[in-house]
N, CA, C and O atoms as CSV, one atom per row, in Angstrom:
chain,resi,resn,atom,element,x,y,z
A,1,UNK,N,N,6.197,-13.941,24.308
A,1,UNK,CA,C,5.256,-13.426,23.333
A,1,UNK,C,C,5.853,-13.633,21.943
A,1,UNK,O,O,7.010,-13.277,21.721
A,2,UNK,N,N,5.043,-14.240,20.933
A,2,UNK,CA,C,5.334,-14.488,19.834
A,2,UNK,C,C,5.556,-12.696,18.969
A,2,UNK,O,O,5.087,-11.676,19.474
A,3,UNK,N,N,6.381,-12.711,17.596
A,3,UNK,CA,C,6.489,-11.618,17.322
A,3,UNK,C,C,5.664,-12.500,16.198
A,3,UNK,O,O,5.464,-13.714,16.174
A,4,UNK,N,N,5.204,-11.337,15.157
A,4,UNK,CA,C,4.180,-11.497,13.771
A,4,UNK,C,C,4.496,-10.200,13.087
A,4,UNK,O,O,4.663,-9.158,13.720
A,5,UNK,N,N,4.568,-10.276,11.914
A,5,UNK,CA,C,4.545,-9.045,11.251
A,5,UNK,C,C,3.505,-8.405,10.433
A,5,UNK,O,O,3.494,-8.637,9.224
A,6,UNK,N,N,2.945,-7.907,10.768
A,6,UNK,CA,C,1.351,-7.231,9.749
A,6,UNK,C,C,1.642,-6.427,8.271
A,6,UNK,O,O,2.448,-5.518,8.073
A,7,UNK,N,N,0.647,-7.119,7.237
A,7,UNK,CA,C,1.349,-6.235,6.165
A,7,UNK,C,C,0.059,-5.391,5.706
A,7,UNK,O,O,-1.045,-5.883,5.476
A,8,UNK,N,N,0.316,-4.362,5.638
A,8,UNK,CA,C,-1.071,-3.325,4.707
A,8,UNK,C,C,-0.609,-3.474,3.013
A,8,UNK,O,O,0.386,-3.840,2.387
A,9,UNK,N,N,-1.703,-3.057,2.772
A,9,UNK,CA,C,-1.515,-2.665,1.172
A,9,UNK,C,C,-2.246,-1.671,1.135
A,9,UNK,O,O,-3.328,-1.619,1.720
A,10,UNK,N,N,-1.579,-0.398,0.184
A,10,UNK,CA,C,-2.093,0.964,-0.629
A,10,UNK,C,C,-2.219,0.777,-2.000
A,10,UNK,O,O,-1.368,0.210,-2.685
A,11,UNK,N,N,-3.402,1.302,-2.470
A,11,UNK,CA,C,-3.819,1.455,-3.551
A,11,UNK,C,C,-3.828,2.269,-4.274
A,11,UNK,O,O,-5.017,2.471,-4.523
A,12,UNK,N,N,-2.818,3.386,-5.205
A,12,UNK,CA,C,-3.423,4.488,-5.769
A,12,UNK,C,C,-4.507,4.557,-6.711
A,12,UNK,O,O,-4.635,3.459,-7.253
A,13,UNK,N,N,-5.247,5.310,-7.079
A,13,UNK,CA,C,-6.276,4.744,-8.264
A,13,UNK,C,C,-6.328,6.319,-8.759
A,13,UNK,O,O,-5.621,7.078,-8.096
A,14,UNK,N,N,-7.275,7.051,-10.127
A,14,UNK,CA,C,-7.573,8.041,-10.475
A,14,UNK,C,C,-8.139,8.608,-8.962
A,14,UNK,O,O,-7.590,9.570,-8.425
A,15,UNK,N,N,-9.072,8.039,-8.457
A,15,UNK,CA,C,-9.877,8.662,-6.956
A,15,UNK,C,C,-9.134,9.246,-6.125
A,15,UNK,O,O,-9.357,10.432,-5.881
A,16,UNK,N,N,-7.978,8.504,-5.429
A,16,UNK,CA,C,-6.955,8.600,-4.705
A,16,UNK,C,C,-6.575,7.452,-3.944
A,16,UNK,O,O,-6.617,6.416,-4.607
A,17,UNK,N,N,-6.291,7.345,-3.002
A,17,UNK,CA,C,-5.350,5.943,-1.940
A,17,UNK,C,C,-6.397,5.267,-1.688
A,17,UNK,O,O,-7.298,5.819,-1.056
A,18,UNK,N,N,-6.519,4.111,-2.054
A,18,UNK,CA,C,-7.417,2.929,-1.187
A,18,UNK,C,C,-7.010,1.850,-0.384
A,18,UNK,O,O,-6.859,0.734,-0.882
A,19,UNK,N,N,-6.819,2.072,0.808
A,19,UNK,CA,C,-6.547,0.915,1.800
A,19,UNK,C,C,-6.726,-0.162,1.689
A,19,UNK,O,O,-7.863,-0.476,2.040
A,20,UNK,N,N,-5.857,-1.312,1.197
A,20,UNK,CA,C,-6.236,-2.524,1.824
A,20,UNK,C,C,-6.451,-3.108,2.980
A,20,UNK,O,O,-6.639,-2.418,3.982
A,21,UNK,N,N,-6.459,-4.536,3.033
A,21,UNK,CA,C,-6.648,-5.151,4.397
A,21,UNK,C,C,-5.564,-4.926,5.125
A,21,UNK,O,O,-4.630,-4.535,4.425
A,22,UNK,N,N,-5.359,-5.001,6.061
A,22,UNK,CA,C,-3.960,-5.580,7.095
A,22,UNK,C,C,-4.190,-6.762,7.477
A,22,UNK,O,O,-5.123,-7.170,8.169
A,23,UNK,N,N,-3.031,-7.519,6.865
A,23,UNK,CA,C,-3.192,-9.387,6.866
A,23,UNK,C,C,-2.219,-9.639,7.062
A,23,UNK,O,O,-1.352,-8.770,6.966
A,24,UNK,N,N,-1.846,-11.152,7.486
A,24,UNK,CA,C,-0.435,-11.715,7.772
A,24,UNK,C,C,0.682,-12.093,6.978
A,24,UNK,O,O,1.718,-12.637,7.360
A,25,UNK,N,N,0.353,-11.742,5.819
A,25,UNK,CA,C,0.986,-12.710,4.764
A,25,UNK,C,C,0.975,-11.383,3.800
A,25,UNK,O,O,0.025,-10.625,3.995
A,26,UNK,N,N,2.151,-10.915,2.525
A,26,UNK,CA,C,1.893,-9.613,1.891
A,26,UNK,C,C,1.038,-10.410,0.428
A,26,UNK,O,O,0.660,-9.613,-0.430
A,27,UNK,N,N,0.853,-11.394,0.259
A,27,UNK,CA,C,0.422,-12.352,-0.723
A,27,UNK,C,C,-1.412,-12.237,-0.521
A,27,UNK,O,O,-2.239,-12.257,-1.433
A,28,UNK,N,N,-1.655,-12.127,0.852
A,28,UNK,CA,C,-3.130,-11.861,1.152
A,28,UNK,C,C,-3.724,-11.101,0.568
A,28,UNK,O,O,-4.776,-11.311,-0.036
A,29,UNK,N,N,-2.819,-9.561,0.710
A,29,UNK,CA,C,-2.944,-8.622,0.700
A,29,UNK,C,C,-3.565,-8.121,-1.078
A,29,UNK,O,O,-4.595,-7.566,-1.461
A,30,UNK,N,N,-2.231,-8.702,-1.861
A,30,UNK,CA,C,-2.360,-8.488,-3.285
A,30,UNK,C,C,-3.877,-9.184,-3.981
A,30,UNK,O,O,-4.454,-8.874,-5.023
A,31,UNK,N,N,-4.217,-10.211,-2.963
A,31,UNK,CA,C,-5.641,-10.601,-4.008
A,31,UNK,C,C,-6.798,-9.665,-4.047
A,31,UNK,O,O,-7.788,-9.775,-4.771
A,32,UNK,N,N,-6.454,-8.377,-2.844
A,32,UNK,CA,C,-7.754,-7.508,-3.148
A,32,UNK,C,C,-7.282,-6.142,-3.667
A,32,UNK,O,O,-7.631,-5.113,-3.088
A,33,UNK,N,N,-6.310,-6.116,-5.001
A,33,UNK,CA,C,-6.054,-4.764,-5.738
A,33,UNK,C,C,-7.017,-5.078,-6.366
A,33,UNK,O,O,-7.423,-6.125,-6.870
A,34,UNK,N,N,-7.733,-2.986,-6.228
A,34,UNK,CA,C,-8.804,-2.535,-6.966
A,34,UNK,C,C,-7.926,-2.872,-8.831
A,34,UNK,O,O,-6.711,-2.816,-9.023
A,35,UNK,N,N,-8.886,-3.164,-9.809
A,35,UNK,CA,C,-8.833,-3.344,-11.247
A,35,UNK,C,C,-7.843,-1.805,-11.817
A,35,UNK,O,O,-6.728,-1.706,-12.329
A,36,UNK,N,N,-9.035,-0.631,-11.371
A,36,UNK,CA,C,-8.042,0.564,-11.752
A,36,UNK,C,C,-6.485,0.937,-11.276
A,36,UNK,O,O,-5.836,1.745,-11.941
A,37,UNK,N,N,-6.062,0.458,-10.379
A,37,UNK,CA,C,-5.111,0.685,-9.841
A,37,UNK,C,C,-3.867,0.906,-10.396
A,37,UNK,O,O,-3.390,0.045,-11.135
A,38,UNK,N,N,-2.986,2.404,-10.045
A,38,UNK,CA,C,-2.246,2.987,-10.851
A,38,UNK,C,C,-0.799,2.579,-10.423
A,38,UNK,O,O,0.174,2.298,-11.123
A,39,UNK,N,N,-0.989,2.648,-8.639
A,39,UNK,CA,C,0.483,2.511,-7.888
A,39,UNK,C,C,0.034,1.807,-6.633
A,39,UNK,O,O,-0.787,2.206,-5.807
A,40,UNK,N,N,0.762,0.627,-6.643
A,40,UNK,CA,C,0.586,-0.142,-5.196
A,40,UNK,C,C,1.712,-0.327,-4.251
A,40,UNK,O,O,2.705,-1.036,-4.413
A,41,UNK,N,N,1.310,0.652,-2.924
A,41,UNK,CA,C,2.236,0.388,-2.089
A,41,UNK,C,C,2.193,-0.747,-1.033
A,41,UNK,O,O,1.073,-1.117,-0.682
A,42,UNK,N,N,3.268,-1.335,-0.491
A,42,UNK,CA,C,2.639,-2.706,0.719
A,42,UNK,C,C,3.774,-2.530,1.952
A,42,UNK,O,O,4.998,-2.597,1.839
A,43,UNK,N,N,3.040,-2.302,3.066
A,43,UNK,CA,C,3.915,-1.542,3.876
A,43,UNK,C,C,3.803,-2.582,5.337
A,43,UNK,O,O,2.776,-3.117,5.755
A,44,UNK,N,N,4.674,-2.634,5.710
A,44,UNK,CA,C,4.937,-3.630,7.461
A,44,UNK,C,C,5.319,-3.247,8.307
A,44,UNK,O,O,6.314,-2.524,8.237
A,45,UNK,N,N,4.571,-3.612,9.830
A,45,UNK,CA,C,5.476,-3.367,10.847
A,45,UNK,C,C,5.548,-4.776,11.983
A,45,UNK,O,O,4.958,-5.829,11.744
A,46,UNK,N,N,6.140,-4.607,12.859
A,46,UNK,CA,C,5.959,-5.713,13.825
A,46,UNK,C,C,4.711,-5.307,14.383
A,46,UNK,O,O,4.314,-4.155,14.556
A,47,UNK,N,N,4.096,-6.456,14.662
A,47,UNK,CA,C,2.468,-6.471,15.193
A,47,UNK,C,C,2.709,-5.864,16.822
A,47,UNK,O,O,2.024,-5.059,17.453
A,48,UNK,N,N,4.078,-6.662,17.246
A,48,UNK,CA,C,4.310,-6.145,18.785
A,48,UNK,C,C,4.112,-4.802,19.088
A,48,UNK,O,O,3.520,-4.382,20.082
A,49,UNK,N,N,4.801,-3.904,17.895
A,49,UNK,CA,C,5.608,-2.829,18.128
A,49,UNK,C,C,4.389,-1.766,17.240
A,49,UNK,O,O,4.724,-1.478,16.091
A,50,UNK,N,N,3.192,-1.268,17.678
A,50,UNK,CA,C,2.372,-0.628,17.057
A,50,UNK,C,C,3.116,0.801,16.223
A,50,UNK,O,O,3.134,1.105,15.030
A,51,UNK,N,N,3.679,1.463,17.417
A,51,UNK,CA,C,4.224,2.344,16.835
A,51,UNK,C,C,5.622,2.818,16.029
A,51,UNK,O,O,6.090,3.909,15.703
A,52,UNK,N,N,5.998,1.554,15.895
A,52,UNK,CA,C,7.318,1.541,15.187
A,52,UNK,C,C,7.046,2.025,13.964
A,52,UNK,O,O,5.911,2.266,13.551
A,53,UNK,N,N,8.451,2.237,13.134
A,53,UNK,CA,C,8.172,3.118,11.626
A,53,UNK,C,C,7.451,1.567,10.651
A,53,UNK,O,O,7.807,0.389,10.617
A,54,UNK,N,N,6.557,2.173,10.111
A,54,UNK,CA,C,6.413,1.621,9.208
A,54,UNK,C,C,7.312,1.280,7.822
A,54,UNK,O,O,7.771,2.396,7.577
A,55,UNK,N,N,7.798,0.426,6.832
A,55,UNK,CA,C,8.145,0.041,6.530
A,55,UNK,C,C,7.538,-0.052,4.951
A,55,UNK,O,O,6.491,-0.659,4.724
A,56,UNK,N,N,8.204,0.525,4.039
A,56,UNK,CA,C,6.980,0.625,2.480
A,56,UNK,C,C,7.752,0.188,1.487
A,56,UNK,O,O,8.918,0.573,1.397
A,57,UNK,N,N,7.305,-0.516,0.769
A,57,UNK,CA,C,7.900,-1.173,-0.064
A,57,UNK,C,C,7.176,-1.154,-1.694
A,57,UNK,O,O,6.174,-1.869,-1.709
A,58,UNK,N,N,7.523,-0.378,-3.287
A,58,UNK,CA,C,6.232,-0.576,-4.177
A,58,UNK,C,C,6.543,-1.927,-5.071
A,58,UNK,O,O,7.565,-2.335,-5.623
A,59,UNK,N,N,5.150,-2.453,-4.961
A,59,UNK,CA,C,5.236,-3.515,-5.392
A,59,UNK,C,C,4.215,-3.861,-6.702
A,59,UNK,O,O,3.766,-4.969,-6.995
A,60,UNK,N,N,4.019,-2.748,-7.303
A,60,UNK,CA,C,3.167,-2.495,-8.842
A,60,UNK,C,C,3.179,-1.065,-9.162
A,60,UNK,O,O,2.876,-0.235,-8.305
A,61,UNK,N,N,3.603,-0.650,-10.660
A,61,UNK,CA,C,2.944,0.605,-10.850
A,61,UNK,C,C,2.870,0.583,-12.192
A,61,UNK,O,O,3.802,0.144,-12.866
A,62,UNK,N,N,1.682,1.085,-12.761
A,62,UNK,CA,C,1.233,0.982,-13.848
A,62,UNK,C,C,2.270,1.530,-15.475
A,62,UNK,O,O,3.244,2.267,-15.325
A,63,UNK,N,N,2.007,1.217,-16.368
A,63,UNK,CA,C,3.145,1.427,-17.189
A,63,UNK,C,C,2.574,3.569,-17.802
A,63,UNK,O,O,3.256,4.410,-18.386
A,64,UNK,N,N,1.098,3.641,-17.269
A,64,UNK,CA,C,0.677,4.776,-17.607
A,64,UNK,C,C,1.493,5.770,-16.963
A,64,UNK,O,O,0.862,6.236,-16.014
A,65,UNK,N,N,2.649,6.298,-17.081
A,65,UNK,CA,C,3.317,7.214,-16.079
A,65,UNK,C,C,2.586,8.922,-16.416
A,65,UNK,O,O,3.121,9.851,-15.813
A,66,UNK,N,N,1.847,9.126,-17.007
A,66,UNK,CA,C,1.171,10.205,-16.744
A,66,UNK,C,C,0.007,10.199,-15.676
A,66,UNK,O,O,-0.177,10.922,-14.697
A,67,UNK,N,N,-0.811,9.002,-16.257
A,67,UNK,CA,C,-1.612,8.745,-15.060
A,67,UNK,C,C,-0.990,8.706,-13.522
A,67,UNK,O,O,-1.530,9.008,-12.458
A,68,UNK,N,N,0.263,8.252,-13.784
A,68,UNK,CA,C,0.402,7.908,-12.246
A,68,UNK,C,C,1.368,9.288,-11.999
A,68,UNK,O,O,1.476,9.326,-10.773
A,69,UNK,N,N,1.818,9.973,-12.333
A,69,UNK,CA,C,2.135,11.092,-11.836
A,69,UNK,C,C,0.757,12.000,-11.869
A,69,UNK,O,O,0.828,12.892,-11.023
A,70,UNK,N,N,-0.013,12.012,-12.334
A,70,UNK,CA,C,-1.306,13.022,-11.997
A,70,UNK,C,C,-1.525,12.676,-10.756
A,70,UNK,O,O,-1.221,13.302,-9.740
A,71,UNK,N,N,-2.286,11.237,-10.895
A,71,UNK,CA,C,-2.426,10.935,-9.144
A,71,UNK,C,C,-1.545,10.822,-7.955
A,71,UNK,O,O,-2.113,10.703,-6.869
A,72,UNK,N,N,-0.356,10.840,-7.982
A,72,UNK,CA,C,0.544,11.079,-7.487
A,72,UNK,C,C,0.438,12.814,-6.573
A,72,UNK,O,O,0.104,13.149,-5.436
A,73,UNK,N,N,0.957,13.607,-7.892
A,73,UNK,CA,C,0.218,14.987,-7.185
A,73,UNK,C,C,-0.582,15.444,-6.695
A,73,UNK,O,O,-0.551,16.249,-5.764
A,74,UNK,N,N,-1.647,14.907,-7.363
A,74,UNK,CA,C,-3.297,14.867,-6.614
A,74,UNK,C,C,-3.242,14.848,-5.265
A,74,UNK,O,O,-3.354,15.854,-4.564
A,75,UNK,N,N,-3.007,13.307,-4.712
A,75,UNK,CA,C,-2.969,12.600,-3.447
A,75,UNK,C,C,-1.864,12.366,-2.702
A,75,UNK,O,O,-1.976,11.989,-1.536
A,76,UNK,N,N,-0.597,12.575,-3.321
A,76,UNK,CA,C,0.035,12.585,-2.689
A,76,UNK,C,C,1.192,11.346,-2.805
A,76,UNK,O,O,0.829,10.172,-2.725
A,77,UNK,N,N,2.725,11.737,-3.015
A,77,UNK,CA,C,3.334,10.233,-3.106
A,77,UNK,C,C,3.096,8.525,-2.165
A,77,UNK,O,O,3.471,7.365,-2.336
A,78,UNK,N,N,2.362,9.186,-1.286
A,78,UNK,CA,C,2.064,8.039,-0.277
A,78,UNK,C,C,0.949,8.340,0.235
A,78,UNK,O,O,0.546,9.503,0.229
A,79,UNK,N,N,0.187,7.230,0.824
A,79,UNK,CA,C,-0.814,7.660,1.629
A,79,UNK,C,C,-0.627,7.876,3.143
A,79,UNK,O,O,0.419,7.576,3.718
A,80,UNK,N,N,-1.617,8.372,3.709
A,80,UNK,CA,C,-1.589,9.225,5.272
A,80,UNK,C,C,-1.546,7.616,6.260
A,80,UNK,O,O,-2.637,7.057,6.374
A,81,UNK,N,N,-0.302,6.925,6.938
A,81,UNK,CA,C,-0.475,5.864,7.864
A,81,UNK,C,C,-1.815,6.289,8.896
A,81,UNK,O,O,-2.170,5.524,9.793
C-alpha cells in the first residue's frame, strides 16, 4: 500500500475558522484562502493512518495583531479537527 499525505487548511477570519479543502499537495490548499483572512493554519497527516496526531503548521498571519488576537479569543487558537 502506497503511503500519501493529506494536507487541510484553516482559515481564521473576523466570523471564525473556515475549513479548507483536504488535498494532496499544501500548495492546493493555499489557492482557496478566504480574502478576509486573519490566521492560516495547514495541518497533515498520513492518509494511511486516519487517526494519527495531526500535524499544524502556520503558514500566514495577518500583520493586524489586534484583529487576530480578537479572533483568536473568540474562536479559539485553533480550530476543532
Amino acid at each position: 500500500m502506497s503511503c500519501s499525505i493529506r494536507w487541510t487548511e484553516w482559515n481564521l477570519t473576523a466570523a471564525g475558522w473556515i475549513r479548507g479543502p483536504t488535498v494532496d499537495s499544501p500548495g492546493e490548499a493555499r489557492q482557496h484562502r478566504p480574502a478576509e483572512t486573519l490566521l492560516t493554519l495547514i495541518g497533515w497527516r498520513l492518509a494511511i493512518e486516519p487517526d494519527a496526531k495531526l500535524i499544524v503548521s502556520e503558514v500566514f498571519r495577518s500583520p493586524d495583531t489586534d484583529a487576530v488576537a480578537d479572533a483568536m479569543a473568540k474562536y479559539g487558537p485553533k480550530p476543532k479537527d
